[in-house]
C-alpha positions as CSV (number, residue, x, y, z in Angstrom):
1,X,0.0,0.0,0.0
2,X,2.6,2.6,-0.7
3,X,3.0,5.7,-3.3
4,X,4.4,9.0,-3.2
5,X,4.3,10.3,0.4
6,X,3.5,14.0,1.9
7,X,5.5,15.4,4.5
8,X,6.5,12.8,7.2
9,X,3.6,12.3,9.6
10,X,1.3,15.3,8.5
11,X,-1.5,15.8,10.9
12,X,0.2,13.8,13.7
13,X,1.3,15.6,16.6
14,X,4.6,14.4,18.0
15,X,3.4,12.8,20.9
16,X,1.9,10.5,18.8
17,X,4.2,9.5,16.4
18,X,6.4,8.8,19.3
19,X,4.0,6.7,20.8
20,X,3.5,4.8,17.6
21,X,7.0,4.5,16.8
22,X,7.5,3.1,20.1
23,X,4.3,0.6,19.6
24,X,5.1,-1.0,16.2
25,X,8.5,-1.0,16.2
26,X,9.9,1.5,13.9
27,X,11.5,4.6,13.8
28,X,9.5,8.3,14.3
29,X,11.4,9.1,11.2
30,X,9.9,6.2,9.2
31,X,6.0,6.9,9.6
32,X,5.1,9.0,6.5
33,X,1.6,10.2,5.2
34,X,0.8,9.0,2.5
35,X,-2.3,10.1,0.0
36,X,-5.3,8.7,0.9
37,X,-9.0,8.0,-0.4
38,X,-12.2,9.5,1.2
39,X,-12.6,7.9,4.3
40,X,-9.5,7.7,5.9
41,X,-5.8,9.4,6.4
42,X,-3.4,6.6,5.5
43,X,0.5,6.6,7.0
44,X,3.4,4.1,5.9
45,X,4.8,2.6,9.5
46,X,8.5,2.1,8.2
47,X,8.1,-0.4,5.3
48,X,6.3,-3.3,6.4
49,X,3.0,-1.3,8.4
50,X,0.3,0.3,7.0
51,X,-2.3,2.7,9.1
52,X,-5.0,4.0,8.5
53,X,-7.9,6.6,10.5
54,X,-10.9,7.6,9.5
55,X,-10.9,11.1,8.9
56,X,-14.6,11.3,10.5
57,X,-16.5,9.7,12.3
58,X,-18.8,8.9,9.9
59,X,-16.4,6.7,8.8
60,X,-15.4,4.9,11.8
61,X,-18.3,1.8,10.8
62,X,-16.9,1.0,7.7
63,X,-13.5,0.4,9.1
64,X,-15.2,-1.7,11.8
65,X,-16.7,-3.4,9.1
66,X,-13.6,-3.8,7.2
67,X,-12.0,-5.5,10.4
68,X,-14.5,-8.1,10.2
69,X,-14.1,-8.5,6.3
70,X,-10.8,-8.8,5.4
71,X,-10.0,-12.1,7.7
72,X,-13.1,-14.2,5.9
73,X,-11.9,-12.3,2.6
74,X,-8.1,-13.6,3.1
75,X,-9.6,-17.4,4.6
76,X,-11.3,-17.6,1.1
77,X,-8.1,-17.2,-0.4
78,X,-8.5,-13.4,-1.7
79,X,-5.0,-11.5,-2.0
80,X,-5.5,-8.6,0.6
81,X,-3.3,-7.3,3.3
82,X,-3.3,-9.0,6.9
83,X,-4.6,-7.2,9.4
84,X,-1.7,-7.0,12.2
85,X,-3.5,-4.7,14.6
86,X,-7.3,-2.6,15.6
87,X,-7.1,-0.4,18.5
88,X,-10.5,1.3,19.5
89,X,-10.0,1.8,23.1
90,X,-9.2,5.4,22.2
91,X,-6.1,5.6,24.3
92,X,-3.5,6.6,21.7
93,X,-5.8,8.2,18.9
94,X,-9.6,9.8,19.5
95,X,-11.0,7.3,17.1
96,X,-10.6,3.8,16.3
97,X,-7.3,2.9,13.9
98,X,-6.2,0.3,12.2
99,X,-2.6,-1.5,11.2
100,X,-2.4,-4.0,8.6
101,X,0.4,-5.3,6.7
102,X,2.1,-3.0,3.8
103,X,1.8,-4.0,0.5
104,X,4.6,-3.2,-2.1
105,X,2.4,-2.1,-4.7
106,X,0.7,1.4,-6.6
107,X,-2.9,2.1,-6.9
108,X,-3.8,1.5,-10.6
109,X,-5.3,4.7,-11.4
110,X,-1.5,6.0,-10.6
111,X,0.0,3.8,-13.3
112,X,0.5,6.3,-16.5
113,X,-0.2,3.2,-19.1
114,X,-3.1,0.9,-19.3
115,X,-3.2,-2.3,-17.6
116,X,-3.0,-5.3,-19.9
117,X,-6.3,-8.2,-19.9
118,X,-4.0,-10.5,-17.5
119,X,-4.5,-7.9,-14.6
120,X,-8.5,-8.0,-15.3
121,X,-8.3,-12.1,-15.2
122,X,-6.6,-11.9,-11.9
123,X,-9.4,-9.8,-10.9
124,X,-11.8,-12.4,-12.3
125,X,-10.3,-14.9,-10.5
126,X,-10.0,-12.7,-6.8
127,X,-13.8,-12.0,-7.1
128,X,-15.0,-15.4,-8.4
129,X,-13.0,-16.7,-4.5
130,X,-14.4,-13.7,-2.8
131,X,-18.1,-14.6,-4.3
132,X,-18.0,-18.4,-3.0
133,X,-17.7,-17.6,0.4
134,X,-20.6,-19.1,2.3
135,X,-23.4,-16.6,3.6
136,X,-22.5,-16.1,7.0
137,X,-23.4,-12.8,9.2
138,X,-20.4,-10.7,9.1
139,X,-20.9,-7.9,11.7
140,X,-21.5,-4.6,10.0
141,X,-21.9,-6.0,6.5
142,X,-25.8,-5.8,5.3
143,X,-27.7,-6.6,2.0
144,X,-27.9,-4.3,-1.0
145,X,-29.8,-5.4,-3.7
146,X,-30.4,-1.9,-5.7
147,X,-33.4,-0.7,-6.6
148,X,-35.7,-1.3,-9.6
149,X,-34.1,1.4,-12.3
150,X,-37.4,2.0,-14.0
151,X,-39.3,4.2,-11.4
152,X,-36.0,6.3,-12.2
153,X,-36.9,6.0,-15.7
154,X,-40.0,7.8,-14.8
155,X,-39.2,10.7,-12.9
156,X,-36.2,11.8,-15.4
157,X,-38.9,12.0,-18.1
158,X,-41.2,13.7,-15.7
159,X,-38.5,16.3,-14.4
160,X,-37.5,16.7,-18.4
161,X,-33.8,15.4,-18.7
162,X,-35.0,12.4,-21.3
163,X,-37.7,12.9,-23.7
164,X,-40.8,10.4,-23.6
165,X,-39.7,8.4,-26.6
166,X,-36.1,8.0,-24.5
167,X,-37.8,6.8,-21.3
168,X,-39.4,4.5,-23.6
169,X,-36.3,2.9,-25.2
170,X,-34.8,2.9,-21.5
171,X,-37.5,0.9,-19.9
172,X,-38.0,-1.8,-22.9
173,X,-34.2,-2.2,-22.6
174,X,-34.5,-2.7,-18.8
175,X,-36.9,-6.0,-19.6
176,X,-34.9,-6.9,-21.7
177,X,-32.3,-7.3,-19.3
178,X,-34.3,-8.6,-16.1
179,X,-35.4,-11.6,-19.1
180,X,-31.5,-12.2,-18.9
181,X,-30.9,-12.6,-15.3
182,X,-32.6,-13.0,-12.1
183,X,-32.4,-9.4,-10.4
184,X,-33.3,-11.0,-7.3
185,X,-31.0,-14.0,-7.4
186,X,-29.1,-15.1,-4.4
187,X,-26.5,-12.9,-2.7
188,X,-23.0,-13.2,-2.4
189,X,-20.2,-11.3,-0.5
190,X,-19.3,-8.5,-2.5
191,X,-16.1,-6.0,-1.9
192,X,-18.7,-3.2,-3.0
193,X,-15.7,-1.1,-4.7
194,X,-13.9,-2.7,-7.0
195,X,-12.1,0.5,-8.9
196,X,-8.8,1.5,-10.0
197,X,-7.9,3.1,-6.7
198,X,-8.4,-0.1,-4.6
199,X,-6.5,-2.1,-6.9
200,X,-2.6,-2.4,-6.3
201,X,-0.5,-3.5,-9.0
202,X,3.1,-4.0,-9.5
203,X,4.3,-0.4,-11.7
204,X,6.0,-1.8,-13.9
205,X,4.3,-5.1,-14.9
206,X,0.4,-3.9,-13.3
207,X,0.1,-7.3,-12.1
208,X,-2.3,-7.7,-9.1
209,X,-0.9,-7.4,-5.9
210,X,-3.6,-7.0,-3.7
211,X,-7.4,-6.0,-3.6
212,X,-7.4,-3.0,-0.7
213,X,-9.9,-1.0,0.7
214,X,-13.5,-3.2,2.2
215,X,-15.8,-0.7,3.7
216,X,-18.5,-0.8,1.1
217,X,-18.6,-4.7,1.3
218,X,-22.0,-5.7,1.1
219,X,-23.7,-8.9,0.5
220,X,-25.7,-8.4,-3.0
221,X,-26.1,-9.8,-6.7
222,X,-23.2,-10.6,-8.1
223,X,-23.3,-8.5,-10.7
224,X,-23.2,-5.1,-8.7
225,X,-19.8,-5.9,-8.2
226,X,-18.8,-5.2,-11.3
227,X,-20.5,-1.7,-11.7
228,X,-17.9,0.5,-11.0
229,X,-15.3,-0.5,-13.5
230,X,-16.1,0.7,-17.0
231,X,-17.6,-1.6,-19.1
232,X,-14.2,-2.8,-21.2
233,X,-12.5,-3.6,-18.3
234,X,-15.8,-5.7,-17.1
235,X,-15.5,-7.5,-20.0
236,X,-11.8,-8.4,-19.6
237,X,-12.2,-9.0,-16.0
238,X,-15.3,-11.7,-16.8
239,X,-13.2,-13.8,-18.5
240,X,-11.4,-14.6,-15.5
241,X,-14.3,-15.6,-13.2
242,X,-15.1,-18.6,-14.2
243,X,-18.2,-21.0,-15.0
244,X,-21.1,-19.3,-15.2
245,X,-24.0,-19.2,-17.1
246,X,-23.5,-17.7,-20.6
247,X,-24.4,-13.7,-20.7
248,X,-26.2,-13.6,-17.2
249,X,-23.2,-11.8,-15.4
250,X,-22.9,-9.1,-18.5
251,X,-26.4,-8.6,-18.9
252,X,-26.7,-8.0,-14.5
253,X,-23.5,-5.6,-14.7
254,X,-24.9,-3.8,-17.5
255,X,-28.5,-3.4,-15.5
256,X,-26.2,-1.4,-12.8
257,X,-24.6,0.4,-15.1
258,X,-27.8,1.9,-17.0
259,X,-29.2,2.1,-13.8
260,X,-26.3,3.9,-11.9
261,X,-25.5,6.5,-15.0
262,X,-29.3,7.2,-14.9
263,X,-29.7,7.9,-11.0
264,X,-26.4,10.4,-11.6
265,X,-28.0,12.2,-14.8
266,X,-29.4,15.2,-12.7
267,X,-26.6,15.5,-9.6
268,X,-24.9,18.2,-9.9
269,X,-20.8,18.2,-11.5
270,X,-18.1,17.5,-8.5
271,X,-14.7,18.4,-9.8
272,X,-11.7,16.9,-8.7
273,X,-12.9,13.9,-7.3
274,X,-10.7,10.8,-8.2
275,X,-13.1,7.9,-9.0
276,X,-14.1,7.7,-13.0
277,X,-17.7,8.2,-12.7
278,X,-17.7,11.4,-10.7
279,X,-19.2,13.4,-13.8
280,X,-22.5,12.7,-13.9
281,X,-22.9,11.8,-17.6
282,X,-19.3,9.8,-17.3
283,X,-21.2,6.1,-17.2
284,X,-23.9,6.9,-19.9
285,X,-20.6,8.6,-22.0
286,X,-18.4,5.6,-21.2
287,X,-21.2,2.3,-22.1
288,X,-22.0,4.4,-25.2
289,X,-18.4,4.3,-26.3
290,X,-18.1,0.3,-25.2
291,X,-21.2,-0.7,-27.6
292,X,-19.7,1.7,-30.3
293,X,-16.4,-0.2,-30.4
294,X,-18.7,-3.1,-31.7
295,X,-18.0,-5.5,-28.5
296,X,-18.5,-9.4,-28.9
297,X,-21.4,-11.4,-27.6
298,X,-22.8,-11.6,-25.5
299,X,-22.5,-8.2,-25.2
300,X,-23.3,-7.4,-28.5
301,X,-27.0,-9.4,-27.8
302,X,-27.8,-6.9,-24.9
303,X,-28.6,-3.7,-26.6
């Protein structure tokens, strides 16, 4: 879990980095910030310890719900690093932390070329284990099945952002594609954000090193999980998952797609935000130019 870092510590006081120096082993010198996502500050401890804290407390139940993930998640045989310490007795920090091992690797939206198909079969392979864990309660990890798209369908046409005849189109598409898989089908375990940024790869290869980052693991449909890559790298990433049914899995991750890039149609922009489907029209913009660079079946059967 490493890339560039910020300025050694930043938004540590001293005392603290003393006393986590002192905890884990490693010099005061050796515990750098390092850029994080959303929900929590991240800091390399030396160069085998990774923390993180949520930056709000908002956030504090997903990392609670990521320290009761990641064990079943590395059982099943998923590549993600070991959790070597959680501390919420709010002694050392005013909020829960936690310490896991550091993996040598860089976030995959940090990589300046493209990752090759072998990267997206690994990930077909990681979430095919991660999705044949038995259902189990996991504490803090719920069911999310989305919502029927087509009452969304509705109110765009309504509030004018499609026409009639769109809304039309939309919703005969959408039964179409609940006639190709079972929207209500049984759950599995899902990781909830597969995306560039939780993938770590090796720079100079972009082979898989480790699947980070679990607080939006949710039990669901399988084929939510593959909504927030865009659609190409679904398609590579499918090919690694295994037996399946033919075209079920593309026509489900396509149903979130539509559905997602609809329900973001009328947000407003938010600028600077890392993830690829920040824009609102980003999803719609990005399956339109998958189906225009004629894609094989079964994709090609799903329009």
């Amino acid at each position: 879990m490493t890339s560039p870092s910020e300025s050694p510590a930043a938004a540590l006081t001293v005392d603290v980095v003393a006393a986590l120096a002192d905890r884990y082993g490693v010099p005061a010198e050796a515990i750098r910030s390092v850029p994080g996502g959303v929900a929590n500050h991240a800091y390399a401890l030396g160069n085998h310890l990774f923390l993180r804290i949520p930056r709000t407390p908002a956030f504090e139940r997903d990392l609670r719900k990521e320290v009761a993930v990641i064990p079943i998640a590395r059982a099943a045989g998923v590549r993600t690093p070991a959790i070597v310490d959680f501390d919420d007795t709010q002694t050392l920090l005013a909020t829960p932390y936690l310490v896991c091992e550091q993996v040598h690797g860089t976030p995959l939206d940090a990589i300046p070329h493209q990752a090759d198909d072998a990267l997206w079969f690994e990930l077909g392979r990681e979430l095919a284990t991660l999705h044949r864990v038995p259902p189990t309660p996991i504490p803090g990890v719920e069911a999310d099945g989305g919502e029927d798209p087509r009452p969304e369908v509705d109110r765009l046409a309504r509030d004018g952002y499609i026409d009639p005849g769109t809304a039309s189109w939309l919703l005969t598409w959408f039964d179409r594609l609940a006639r190709r898989f079972d929207p209500d089908q049984p759950h599995v375990l899902l990781h909830g954000d597969i995306a560039a940024q939780n993938l770590l790869v090796n720079p100079r290869t972009t082979a898989l090193a480790a699947v980070i980052d679990w607080g939006d693991a949710a039990w669901g449909p399988p084929g939510m999980e593959f909504a927030k890559l865009p659609l190409d790298q679904v398609a590579a990433t499918l090919r690694g998952y295994g037996n399946r049914e033919y075209g079920v899995l593309e026509a489900a991750a396509l149903w979130y797609h539509l559905s997602w890039g609809l329900s973001g149609l009328a947000r407003p922009p938010r600028a600077g935000e890392r993830h690829w489907t920040a824009p609102p029209a980003s999803r719609l913009l990005g399956m339109l130019r998958f189906f225009a660079g004629s894609p094989p079946a079964p994709w090609s059967t799903l329009t």
